[in-house]
N, C-alpha and C positions, 0 to 999 in steps of 0.2 A: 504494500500500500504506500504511495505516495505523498507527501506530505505536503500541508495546504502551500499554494503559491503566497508569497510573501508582498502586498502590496506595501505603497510606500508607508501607508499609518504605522502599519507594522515595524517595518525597517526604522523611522523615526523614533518612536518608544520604545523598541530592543537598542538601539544607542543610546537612549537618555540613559535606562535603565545600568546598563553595562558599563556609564561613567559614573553615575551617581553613586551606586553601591557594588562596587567591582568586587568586594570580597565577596557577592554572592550570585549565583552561580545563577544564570538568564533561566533554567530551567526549575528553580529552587525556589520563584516567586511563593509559590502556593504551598511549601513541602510541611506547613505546620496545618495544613485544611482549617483556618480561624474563620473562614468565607461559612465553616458549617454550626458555629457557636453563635448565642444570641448575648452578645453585649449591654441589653439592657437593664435597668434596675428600676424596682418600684419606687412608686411617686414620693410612698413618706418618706424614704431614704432621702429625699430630697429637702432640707428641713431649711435652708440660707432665708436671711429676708429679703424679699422684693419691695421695692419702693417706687414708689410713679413719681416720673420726670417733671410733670407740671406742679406737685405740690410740694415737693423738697425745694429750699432755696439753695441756691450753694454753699452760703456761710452756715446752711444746717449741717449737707453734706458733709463738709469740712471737720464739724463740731465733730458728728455723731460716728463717722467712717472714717477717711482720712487721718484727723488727728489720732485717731483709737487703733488705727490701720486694722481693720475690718473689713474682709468682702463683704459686696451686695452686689445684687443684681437689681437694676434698672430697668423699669417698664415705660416706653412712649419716648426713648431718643430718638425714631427712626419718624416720624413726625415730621413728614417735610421735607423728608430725601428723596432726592432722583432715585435714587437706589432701591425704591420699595419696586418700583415697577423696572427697572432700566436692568437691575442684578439678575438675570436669569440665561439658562443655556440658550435661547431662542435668540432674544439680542446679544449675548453674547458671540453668538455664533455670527449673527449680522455684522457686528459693530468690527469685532476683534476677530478675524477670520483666518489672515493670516499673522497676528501680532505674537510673537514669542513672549513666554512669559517663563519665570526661572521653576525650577523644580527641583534643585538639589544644586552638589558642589560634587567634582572631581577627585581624586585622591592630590592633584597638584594645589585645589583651592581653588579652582577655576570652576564660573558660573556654570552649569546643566538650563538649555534654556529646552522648552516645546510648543509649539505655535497652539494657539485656543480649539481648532477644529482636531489636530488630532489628540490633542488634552481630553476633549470631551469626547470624542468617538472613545478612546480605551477607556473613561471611566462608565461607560456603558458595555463594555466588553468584558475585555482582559480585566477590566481595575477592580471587577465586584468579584473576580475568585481570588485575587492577590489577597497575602494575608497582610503586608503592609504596602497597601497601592503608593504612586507617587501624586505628589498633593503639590498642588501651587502653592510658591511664599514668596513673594515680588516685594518685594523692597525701593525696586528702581522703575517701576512701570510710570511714574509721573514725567521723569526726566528723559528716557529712554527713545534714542530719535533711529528710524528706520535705518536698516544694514545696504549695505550696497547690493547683496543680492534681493534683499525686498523690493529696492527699488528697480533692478534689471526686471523683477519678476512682476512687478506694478507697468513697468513701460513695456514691458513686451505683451503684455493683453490689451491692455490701452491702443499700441499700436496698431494690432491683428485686429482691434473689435474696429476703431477708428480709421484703418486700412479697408476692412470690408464693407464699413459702409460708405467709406468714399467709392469704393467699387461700383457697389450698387446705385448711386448715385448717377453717376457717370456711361452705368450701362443705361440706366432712365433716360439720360440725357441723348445719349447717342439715337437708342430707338425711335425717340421725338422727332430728333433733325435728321435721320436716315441716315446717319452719318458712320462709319464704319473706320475711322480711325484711331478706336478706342480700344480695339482687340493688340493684343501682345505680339501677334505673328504678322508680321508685312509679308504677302502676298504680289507677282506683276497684277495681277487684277488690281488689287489693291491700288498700289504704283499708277498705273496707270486711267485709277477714276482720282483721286487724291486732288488732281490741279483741278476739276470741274467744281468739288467739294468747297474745296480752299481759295476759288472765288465767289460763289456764294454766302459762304461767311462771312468772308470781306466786305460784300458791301451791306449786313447786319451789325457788323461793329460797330460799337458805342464811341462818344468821342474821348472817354478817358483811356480808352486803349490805341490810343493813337500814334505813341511811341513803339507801341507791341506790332503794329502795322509796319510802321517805316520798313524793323527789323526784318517782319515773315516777307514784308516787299522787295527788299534787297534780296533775300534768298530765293523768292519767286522769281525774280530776272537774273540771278545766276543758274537757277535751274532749268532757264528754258533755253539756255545754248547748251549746241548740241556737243560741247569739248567735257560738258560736265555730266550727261545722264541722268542716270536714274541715281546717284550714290546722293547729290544735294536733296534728292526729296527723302530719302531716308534721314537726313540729317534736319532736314526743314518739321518733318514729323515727330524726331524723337526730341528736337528744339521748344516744341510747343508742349508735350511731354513732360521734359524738367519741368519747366513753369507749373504743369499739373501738378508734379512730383512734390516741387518746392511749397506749393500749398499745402499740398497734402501732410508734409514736413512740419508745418509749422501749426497744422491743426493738432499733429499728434503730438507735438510738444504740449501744448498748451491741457490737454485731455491728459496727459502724462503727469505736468506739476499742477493740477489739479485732483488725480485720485493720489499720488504723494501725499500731499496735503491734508485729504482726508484719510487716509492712514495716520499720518502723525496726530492729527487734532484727537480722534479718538482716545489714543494713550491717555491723554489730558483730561479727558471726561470724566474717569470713573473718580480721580478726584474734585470734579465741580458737583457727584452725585452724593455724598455726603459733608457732613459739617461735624466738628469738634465739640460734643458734647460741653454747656457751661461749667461742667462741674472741674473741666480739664484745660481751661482754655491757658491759662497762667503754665507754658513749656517753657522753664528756663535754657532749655539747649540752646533755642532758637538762640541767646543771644554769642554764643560762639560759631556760630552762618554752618551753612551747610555743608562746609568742605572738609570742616574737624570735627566735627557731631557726628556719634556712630549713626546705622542704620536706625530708627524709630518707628516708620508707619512702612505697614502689611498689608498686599491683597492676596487674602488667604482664599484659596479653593480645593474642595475635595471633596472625595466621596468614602465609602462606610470604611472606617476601621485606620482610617489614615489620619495620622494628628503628630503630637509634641510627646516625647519624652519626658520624664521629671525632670524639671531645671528650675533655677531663679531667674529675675530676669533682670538685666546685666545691668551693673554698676548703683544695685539698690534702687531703680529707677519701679515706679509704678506704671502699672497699664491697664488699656480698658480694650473690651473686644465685642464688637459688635457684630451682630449675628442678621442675617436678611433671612437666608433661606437654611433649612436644616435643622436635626438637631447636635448638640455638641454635649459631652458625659468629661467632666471635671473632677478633679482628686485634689485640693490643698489641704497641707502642713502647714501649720502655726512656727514663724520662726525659732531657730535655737533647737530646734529635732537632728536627733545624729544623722548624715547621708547616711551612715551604712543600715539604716533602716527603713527609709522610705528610699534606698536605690541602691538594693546588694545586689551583687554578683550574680547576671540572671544566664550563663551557661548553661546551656547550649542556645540561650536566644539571644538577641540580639537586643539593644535598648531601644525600641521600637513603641510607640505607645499602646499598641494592644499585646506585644511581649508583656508589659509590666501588669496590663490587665488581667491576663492570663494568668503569669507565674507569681508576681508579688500582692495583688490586691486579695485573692484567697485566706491568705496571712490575716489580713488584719479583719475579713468578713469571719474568722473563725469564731466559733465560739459566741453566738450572736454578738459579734463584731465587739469582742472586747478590747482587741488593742487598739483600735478606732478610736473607739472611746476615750482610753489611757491616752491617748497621745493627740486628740482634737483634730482628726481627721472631719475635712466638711466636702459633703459629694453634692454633688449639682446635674441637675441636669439644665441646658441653655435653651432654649425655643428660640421659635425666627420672633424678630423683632425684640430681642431682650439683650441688654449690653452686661457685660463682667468685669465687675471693676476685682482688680488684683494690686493688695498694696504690694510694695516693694520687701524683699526679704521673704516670702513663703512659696516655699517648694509649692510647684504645682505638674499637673500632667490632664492633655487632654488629648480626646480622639474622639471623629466624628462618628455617628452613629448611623448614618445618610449621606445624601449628597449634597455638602452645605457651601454658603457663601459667607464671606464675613471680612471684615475690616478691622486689624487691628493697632494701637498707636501703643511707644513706652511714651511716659514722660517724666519731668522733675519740675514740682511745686515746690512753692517755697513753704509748703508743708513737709515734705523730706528733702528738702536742702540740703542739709547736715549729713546725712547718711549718704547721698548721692555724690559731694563733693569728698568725702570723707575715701569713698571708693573711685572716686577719678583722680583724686591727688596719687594714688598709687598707682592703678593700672593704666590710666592714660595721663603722664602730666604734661604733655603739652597742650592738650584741650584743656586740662585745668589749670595752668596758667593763663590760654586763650580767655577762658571763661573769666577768672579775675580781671584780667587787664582789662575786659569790654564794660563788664560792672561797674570797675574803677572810669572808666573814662562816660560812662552814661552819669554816674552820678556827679562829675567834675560839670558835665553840661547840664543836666537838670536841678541837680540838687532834691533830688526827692527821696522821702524818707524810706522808697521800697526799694530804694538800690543801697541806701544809706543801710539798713537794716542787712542786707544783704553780705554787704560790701564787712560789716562787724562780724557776724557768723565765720564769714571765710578767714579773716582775720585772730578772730579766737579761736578756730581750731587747728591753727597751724603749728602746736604743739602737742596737740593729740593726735594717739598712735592709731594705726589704720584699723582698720573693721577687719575679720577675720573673713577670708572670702575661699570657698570652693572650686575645684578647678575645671569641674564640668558645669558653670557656671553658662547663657546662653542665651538667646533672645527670646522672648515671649511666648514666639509660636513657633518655631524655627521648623522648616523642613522635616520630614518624615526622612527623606534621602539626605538629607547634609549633615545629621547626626550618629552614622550609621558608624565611624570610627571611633576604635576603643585605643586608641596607641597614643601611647603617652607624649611621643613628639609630634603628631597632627596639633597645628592651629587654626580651626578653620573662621571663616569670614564670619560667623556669629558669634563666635565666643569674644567678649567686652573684657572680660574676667578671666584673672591666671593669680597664678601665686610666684611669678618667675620674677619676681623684682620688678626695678624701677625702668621697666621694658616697655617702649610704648608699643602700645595694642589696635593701633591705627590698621584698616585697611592695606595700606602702600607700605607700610613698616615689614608687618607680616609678610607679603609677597617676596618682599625684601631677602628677608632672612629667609625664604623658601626656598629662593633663586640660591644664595649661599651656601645652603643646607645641600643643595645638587651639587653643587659645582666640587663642597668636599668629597662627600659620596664618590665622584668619578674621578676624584683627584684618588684615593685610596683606592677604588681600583684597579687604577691606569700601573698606579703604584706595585699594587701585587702582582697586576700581570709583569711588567719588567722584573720583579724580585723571582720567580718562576722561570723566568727566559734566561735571564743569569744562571741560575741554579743548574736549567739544562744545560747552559754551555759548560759552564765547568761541570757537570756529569761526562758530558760527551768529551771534552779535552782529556780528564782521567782513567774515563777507559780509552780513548786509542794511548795515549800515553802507557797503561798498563799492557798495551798489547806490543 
């Protein structure tokens, strides 16, 4: 029996797959069967409070959550978003057809991108028997401007569709005037009705083509002596021709950086289809610009059993995640919990978020869920239109239960200021000196008390010693595929958090020391291969010497 023909969907997502998570093996997607468990849990297990968005103020929020660092879930953010109607497979398929969006990282750190149309053909295929499918987590889909083969592949339909109907066009045209020098193939028939043709026209010409006259006129009376033939009228025909051609040239320009354009504007949309939550609007990152502030806002997509690992989320930073379509099944710890008990050693699985639902969450459902209990385990379940607010410092892990949509931001208020600066004076300090100098220089220009207040915190605690941080440490919602390495020298583009010193943790820093990190590798190599080469010459000099 032969095996199915491989179209290109296919070939696209066996390559994501095969970079994203190369330790496992293209045919090993499914080898735990998680596709045949039902992941759900009942309702009262679900005990969080919900609060509705229009009657909390924020300085309640603030009081009763934030300052206390308490999750809740919010009812009625999604009030007013493009996103309640515009977030679905139908327009997404329209809008974003052929736009890449990222799905994972490399063994090098290098982005895993897959375009939306074969994204959602496998998460209606292949992605609902994978035990961990791959899940969109885009970080850069706001800034993110078309590749050069998007746009070869935008101009060359544009062209073909804009080329065919100047065809037909043209064949119209010809039928009307009888006119028969519109075909590809010069014929002596041809040739020799052509000058009957080509005065007739002539005297229909308009007077703004009057220069185009003079021209096809000069070449009319070089073609009618007889030293020239028949070779000027082939040249007088395919003369008039380019002129077609040139039109046609510059319609298909124009039809070209116009669906360009609409390629790019699209990217841009899905952030004009939400808004920032009031309870979140105060992001102090904002004031260190966007080129030294980690990664912060997510378009998260997936379907059942694809999600986040246990992790915190990076640099003490809080988040909120908003949900349109789906449902989402949520696990946080209270900080100050040991890792090796809400994230031990899950051998033979991998740290995958339905691995930990499987192998680790049994643990604590034992015993009607005694060590739940013990330890302030809070489970959730998310619905569409319900946002989750997650203070800074507590372990959390989630995975879809569906096929969900969702948006999600970190940020820093000057409600965890302290704790947020506290962990970026270590693991990033050039953005935390960025961040002071901009404080310092907003408050030398305003003089207001919110930078003043600011500007004191940063200052008092610059003899207190750092916060104790974790090394699988991560971003909010990070990739199913980009967290899949256990090896203690991977860094990859989501981890904000190390314990390696006063090492910056910058995107470009990282890449940095990866490119280094090769370059010894092959330097020790190169190394052992010469120490081996040597060794054989001098074997081979000793024995013929010996002989």
């Amino acid at each position: 029996m032969q095996p199915p023909m491989m179209t290109r969907h296919h070939r696209r997502i066996r390559r994501a797959k095969l970079r994203a998570r190369s330790e496992l093996d293209i045919f090993q997607w499914d080898k735990h069967q998680f596709a045949q468990e039902d992941f759900t849990i009942p309702a009262s297990l679900d005990t969080l409070e919900r609060i509705d968005y229009a009657k909390v103020s924020r300085e309640e929020f603030i009081e009763r959550y934030e300052e206390k660092s308490l999750p809740v879930v919010i009812r009625g953010v999604m009030d007013g978003w493009g996103a309640c109607k515009n977030w679905n497979s139908e327009t997404f398929l329209k809008k974003y057809y052929s736009q890449p969006f990222k799905v994972g990282e490399d063994d090098d750190g290098n982005n895993v991108y897959v375009k939306m149309k074969y994204f959602l053909k496998y998460a209606d295929t292949d992605g609902l028997k994978d035990d961990s499918p791959l899940y969109i987590f885009d970080s850069g889909f706001v800034k993110r401007k078309l590749t050069a083969v998007q746009k070869k592949r935008i101009s060359g339909s544009s062209s073909s569709s804009s080329s065919s109907s100047s065809d037909r066009k043209t064949k119209k045209k010809s039928s009307r005037n009888g006119s028969s020098s519109s075909s590809p193939i010069l014929t002596s028939k041809r040739e020799s009705t052509s000058d009957e043709d080509d005065d007739s026209e002539s005297e229909k010409e308009t007077d703004k083509d009057k220069d185009k006259d003079a021209a096809v006129g000069s070449k009319r009376a070089r073609s009618n002596s007889p030293s020239n033939g028949s070779a000027n009228k082939v040249i007088r025909v395919f003369g008039k021709r380019a002129s077609r051609k040139r039109e046609d040239s510059s319609d298909r320009e124009s039809v070209k950086d116009k669906s360009v354009k609409r390629e790019e504007e699209h990217a841009s949309t899905l952030l004009n289809d939400f808004s920032v939550p009031k309870y979140f609007k105060d992001d102090l990152f904002q004031l260190a610009g966007d080129r030294r502030r980690p990664p912060y806002r997510w378009f998260v997509v997936g379907g059942s059993r694809s999600g986040t690992g246990i992790h915190i989320d990076p640099l003490g930073t809080s988040a909120w995640n908003t949900l349109t379509t789906g449902h989402k099944r949520w696990c946080l710890f209270p900080p100050g919990i040991s890792k090796s008990l809400y994230d031990p050693v899950m051998k033979p699985f991998d740290r995958e978020a339905v691995s930990w639902f499987h192998h680790v969450y049994p643990r604590f459902a034992a015993n009607d869920y005694a060590l739940a209990k013990q330890y302030g385990m809070i489970e959730v379940i998310q619905g569409p239109g319900e946002t989750m607010f997650v203070p800074g410092g507590w372990p959390h892990i989630v995975m879809n239960l569906d096929f969900t949509i969702a948006i999600t931001q970190n940020f820093c208020s000057p409600t965890n200021f302290e704790a947020v600066w506290l962990y970026t004076r270590h693991a990033r300090p050039k953005l935390a000196k960025k961040f002071q100098a901009e404080i310092e220089r907003l408050y030398n220009k305003t003089g207001r008390c919110y930078y003043k207040d600011l500007l004191v915190k940063c200052r008092s605690l610059a003899y207190v010693p750092m916060l104790p941080m974790s090394t699988d440490d991560s971003s909010s919602s990070s990739s199913s595929s980009s967290s899949s390495s256990d090896s203690d020298g991977d860094v990859t583009s989501t981890d904000s958090e190390s314990d390696i010193g006063e090492i910056c943790m910058c995107h470009k820093c990282k890449k940095k020391r990866r490119k280094e990190l090769r370059r010894a590798n092959k330097d020790k190599k190169s190394d052992k291969s010469g120490r081996s080469e040597k060794s054989g010459k001098r074997s081979e000099k000793s024995s013929e010497k010996s002989d």
